[in-house]
N, C-alpha and C positions, 0 to 999 in steps of 0.2 A: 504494500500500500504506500502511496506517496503522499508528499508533504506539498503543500501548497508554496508555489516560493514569495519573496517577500516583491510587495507592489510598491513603488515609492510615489508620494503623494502627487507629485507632477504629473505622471500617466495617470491618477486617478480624476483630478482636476481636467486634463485635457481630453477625457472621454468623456464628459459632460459640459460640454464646451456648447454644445447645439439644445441646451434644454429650452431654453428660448423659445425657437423657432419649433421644435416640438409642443412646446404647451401651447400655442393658438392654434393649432391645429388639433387636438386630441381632443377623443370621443366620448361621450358621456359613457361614464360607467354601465359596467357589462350588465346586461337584466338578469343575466343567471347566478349573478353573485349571492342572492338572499336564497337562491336552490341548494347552491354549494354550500353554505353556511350550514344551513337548518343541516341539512343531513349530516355535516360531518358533526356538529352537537348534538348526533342520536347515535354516531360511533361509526358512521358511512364515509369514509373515504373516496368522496365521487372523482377524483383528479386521479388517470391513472399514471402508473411508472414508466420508465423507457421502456420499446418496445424490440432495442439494442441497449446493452448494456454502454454507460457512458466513459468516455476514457480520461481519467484524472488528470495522466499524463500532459495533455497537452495544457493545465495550468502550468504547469513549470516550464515545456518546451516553446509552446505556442499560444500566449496570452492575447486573445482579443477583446479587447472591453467594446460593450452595445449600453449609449444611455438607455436607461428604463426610467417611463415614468410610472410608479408606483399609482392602483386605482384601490384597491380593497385585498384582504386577505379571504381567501377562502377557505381556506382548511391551516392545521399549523404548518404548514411548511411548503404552500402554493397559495399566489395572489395572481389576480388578473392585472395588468397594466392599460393605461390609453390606446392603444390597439386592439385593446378585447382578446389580448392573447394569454392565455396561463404559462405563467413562468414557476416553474416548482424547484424547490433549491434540493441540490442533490446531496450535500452535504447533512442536511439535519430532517428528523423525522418527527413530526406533531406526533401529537397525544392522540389515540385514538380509544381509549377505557374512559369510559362514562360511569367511573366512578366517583362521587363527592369527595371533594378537597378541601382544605379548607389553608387560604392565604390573606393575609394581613387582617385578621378578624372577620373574612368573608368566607362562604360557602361555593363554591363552584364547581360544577364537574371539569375533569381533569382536561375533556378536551375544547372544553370553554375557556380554559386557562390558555391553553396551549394559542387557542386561535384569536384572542385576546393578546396574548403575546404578541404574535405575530404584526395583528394589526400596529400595536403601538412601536415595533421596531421597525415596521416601513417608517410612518411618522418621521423617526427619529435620523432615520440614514436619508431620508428626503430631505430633511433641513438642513444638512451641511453641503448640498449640493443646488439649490434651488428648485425642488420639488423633486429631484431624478434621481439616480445613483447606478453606476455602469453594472455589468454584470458578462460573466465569460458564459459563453453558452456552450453544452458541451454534448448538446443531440437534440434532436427535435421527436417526437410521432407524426406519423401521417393519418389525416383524416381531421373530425373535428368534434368537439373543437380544437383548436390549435393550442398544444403544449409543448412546450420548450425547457427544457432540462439545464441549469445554472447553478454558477457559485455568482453571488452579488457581493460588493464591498461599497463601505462608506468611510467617513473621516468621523473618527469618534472625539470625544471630549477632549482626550489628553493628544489628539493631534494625531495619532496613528492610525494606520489606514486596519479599518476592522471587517471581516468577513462576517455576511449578516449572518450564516449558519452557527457560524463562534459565538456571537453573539447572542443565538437564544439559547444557545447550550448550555454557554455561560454564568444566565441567569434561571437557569432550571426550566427553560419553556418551552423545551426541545430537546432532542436526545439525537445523538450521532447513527447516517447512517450508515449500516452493517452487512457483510457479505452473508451468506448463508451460515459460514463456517462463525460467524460473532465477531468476527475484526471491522473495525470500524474504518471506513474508507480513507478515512483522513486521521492519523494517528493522535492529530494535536488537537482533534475532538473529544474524542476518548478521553485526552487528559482535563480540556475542559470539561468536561460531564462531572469524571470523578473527585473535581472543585467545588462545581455546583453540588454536587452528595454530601461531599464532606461537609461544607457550609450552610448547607441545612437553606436552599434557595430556591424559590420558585417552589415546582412539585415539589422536590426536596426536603422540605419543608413538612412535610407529611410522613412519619416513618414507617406508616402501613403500605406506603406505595412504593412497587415494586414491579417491573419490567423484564423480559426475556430477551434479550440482544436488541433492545431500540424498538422492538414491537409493537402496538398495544393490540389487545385483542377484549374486547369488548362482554365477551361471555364468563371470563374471570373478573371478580369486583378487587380482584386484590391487584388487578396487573393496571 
């Protein structure tokens, strides 16, 4: 499994260089977004996977940044953007057990958190760019609707340029993802995961909750 290599903030900056001329042109939000939603808050994963498996490799060989303008999230770990397209990040994997959580004095199911997460990490990777934030695309499906398979980055607080998938993993709101065999794609996920565990964050936060290689599976109240 490979390591993503390091982006320096100039190529991040300069791949969002045209958001601009993107936002007068981009389209009202997709109508299938409150479909996506409701389902994946009853434990339906409606966004499906690649239909090739994606090759990590060419984050370190062959880095292409594409601005994205962020529209909504739909599930934890796919958002639609201003083109009506679904971008799902290949690195981290939303919550999919609709079991009760409970964070910051609140009650939620787990994949309410997850998808609540998400939403508020577009937000956050949009405002250090002017509403966008690039992302490397690394397969597409054919058919539709139109999904596209990515790792996204933004410029975080302390100036570093941050992968959004790191970033919900990070904060417990997302979990790294896994080959069959339980290795997690990106190694220095994994290590952020077993941060957010240790740290008691996000899901985390819950010591009854408990996961099978990044999974969630919805017919166990404990996973």
């Amino acid at each position: 499994m490979r390591a993503i290599a390091p982006i320096s903030i100039s190529v991040l900056l300069a791949s969002a260089s045209t958001v601009a001329a993107q936002k007068a042109t981009a389209p009202r939000r997709a109508k299938f977004v409150e479909y996506y939603q409701n389902a994946y808050a009853n434990g339906r994963d409606l966004v499906p996977g690649p239909q090739r498996a994606p090759d990590p490799a060419s984050l370190e060989k062959a880095l292409r940044l594409e601005t994205v303008i962020p529209e909504a999230a739909l599930t934890g770990n796919a958002f639609v953007d201003a083109e009506n397209t679904i971008i799902k990040l290949v690195g981290a994997q939303g919550c999919q057990s609709t079991q009760q959580l409970q964070l910051n004095g609140m009650r939620a199911t787990c994949t309410m958190l997850s998808l609540a997460g998400l939403n508020a990490a577009l937000q956050t990777a949009a405002a250090s760019a002017g509403g966008a934030f690039p992302c490397h695309f690394l397969g597409a499906n054919t058919g539709k609707p139109s999904v596209r398979f990515a790792e996204c980055f933004f410029i975080g607080a302390d100036d570093r340029v941050q992968p959004l998938s790191e970033y919900l993993i990070r904060r417990g709101l997302a979990f790294p993802t896994r080959a069959p065999d339980g290795t997690a794609l990106f190694p220095e996920y994994a290590a952020a995961e077993a941060a957010a565990s240790k740290a008691h964050v996000g899901i985390w936060s819950n010591a009854s909750f408990q996961h099978p290689y990044g999974e969630r599976y919805r017919q166990s109240q404990t996973n």
